[in-house]
C-alpha positions as CSV (number, residue, x, y, z in Angstrom):
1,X,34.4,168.4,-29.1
2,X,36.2,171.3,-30.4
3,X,35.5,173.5,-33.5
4,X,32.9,172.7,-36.0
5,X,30.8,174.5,-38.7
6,X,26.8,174.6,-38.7
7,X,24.5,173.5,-41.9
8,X,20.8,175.1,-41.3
9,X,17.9,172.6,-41.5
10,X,15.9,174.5,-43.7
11,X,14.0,177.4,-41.0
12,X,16.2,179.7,-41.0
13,X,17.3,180.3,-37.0
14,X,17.2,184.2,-36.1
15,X,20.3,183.1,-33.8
16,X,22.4,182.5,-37.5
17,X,20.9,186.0,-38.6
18,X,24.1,187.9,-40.6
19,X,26.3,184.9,-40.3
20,X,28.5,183.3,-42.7
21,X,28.4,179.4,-43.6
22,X,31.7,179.3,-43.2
23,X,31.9,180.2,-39.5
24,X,33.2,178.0,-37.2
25,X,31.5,177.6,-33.5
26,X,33.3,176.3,-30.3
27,X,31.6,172.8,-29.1
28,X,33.0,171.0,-25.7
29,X,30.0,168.5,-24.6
30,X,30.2,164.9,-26.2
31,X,26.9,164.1,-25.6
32,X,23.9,165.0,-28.2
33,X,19.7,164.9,-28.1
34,X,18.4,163.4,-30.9
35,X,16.8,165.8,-34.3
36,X,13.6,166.8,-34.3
37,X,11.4,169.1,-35.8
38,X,13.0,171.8,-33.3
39,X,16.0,171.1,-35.0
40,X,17.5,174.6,-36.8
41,X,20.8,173.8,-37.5
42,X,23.4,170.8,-36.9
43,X,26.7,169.4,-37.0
44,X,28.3,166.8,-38.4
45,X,30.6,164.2,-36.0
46,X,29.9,160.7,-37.3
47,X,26.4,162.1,-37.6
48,X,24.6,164.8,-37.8
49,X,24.4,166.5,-34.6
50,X,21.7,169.3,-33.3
51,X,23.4,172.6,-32.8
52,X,20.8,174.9,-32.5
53,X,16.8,173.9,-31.5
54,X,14.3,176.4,-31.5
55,X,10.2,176.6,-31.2
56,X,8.8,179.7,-30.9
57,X,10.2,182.1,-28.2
58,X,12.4,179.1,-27.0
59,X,16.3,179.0,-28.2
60,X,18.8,176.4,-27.2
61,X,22.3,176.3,-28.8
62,X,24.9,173.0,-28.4
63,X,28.2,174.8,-28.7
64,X,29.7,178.0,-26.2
65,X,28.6,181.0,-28.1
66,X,30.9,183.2,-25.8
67,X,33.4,180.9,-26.6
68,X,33.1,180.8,-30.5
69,X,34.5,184.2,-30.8
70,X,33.2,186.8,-33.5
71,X,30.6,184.4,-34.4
72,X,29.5,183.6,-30.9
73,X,29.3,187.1,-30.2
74,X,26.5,187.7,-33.3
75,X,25.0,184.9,-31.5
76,X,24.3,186.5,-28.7
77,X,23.4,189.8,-30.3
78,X,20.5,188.2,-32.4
79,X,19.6,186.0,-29.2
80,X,19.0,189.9,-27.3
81,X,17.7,191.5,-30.5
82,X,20.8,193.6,-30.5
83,X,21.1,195.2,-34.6
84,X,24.5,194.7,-36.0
């Protein structure tokens, strides 16, 4: 719980579109799914965490993003296709 930074997986998420490694995200559940190949992006705790899952039109994100200020809100933008 609390602030944390995301390392992509590889497949690049269109939800990270235009934003900077070194943004942090706002995270307040304790509780985690396992990685998978859905897996686009995690974070680390004692191990590494899914943060944001994807397949096809499907987009799930761990952390709040209307809680993970500036960040959060580019989030949401490239979740409604908004250009920034």
């Amino acid at each position: 719980m609390g602030w944390s930074q995301l390392t992509s997986t590889g497949g690049a998420s269109p939800l990270l579109h235009r934003i900077s490694d070194d943004a942090y995200f706002y995270f307040v559940h304790s509780f985690a799914a396992p990685a998978g190949p859905w897996t686009q992006a995690t974070t680390r705790d004692s191990r590494a965490i899914p943060a944001i899952c994807g397949e096809r039109n499907f987009s799930g994100v761990q952390f709040h993003p209307e809680r993970s200020g500036r960040p959060g809100a580019h989030v949401l933008a490239n979740f409604l296709g908004v250009p920034q």
